[in-house]
Each structure stands twice: as C-alpha cells, then as structure tokens.
C-alpha positions as CSV (number, residue, x, y, z in Angstrom):
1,X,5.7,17.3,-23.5
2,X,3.6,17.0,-20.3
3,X,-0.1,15.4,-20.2
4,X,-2.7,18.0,-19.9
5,X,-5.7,16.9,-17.8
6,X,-8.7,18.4,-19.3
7,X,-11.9,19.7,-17.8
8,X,-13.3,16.1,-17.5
9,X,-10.5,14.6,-15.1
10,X,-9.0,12.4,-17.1
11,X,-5.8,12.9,-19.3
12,X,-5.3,12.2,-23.6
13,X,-2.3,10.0,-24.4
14,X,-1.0,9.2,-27.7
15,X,-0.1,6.1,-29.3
16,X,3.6,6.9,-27.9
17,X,3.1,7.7,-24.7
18,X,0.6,4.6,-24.4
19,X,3.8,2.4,-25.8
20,X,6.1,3.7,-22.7
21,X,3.3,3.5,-20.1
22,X,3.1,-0.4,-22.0
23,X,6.8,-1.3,-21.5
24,X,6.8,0.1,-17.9
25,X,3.7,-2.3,-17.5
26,X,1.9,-0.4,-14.5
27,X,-1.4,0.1,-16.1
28,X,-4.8,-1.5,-17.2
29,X,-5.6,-1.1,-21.1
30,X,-9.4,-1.1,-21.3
31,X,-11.3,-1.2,-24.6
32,X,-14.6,0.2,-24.5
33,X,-15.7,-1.0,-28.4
34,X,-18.4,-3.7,-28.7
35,X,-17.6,-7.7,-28.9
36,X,-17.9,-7.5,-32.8
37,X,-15.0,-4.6,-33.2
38,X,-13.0,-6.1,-30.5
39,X,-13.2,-9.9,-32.6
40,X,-11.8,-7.8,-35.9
41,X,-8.4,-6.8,-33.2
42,X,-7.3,-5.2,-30.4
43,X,-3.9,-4.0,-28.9
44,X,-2.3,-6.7,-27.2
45,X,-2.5,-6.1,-23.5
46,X,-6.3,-4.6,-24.2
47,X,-9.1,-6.2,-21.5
48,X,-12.5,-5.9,-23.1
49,X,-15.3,-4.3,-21.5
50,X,-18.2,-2.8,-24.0
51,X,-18.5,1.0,-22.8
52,X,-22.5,0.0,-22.1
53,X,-20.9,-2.7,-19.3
54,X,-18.7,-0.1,-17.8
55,X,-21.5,1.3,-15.1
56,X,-21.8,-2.2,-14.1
57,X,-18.5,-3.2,-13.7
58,X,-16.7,0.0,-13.1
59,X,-16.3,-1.5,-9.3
60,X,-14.3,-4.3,-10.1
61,X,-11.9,-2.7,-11.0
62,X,-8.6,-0.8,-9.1
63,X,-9.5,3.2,-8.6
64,X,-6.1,4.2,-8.1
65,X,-4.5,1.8,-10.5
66,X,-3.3,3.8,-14.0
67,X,-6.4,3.1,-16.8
68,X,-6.0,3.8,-19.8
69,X,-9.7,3.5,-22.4
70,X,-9.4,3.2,-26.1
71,X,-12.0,2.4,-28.6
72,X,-12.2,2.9,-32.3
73,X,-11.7,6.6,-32.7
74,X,-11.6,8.2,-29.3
75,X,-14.9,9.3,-28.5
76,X,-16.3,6.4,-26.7
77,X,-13.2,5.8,-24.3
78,X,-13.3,9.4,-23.4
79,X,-16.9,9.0,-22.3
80,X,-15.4,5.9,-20.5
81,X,-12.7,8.2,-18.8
82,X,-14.9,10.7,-18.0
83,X,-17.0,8.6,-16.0
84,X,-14.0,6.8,-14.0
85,X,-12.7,10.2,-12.9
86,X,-16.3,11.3,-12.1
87,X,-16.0,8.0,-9.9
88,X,-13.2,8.5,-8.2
89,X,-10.2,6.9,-10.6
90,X,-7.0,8.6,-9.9
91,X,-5.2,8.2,-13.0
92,X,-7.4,7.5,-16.4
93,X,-6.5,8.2,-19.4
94,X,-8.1,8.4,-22.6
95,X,-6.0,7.0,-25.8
96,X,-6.1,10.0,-28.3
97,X,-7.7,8.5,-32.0
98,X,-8.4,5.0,-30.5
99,X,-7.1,1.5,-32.2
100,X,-7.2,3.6,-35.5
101,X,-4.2,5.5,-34.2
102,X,-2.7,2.6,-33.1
103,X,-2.7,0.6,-36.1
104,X,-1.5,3.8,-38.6
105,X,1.2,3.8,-36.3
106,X,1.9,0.5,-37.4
107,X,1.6,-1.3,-34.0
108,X,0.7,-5.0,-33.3
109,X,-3.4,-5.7,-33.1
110,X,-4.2,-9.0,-32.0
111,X,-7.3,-11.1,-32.7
C-alpha cells in the first residue's frame, strides 16, 4: 500500500511500516511527549525532544534525513511533522496512533 502525503507535507506510517523503516535503519525516531511520558517508555531507537523544544531545536537536526515523530496518540507528532515540512524536511513522517499503537502491537518500549 503506498504512503499518502497529506495536505500538511508530511506522510502517516503505521506501526509496520515504522518496523521496516527500523530494520533498514535510515531514519531518526523523534518523540515529541513530555519527560514524564517519555520516563514511563519509549520505542527503543526513540530520541526525545518535548514538542514545545522542537521550534528551538528543529535546526539541529538533518532536513533531508527520514524523520519520523510519535507521541502518545498521534496528534502531537503530527503537529511536530507539520512544522518540519513547513521548514523545509524532506521526508517526515508522522507515526499513525503514537506509542499506544506501538505497544497494542505488542512491540518492545523501553525505559
């Protein structure tokens, strides 16, 4: 099934398609939740970066590198995504119902 790129410039993904993209290892995981939701797990390769610390960091990190946001649900890293590709990321991604997804699919979280 192909990736549709909405009206925002930035792509869903789902839990599976995240996996391949993983093994492949060509892209940067970001989670947008806060320090407390991040302490209670995250997916493995995740980086944290609160979604309020995003405008201040957002140039320290690789434009045309493959980014991929997740948060709790969805609806904070699609904000996150929304904003890379409004600022000039090539290839973002938004991780379609967050670490919740991730964990009902019975993936690894780590502390």
């Amino acid at each position: 099934m192909p990736v549709t790129m909405n009206n925002s410039g930035f792509n869903n993904i789902t839990v599976a398609e995240l996996q391949a993209k993983l093994q492949q290892g060509s892209l940067r995981l970001v989670d947008v939740r806060t320090d407390a939701e991040v302490a209670r797990g995250k997916i493995p390769q995740g980086e944290p970066l609160p979604l309020h610390l995003l405008p201040l960091r957002l140039n320290e990190m690789d434009k045309n590198a493959t980014t991929v946001f997740y948060c709790q649900m969805g609806g904070r890293s699609a904000q996150a995504a929304a904003f890379a590709a409004a600022n000039g990321f090539a290839d973002v991604y938004n991780l379609q119902g967050g670490i919740i997804a991730w964990a009902n699919a019975g993936l690894p979280l780590v502390a």
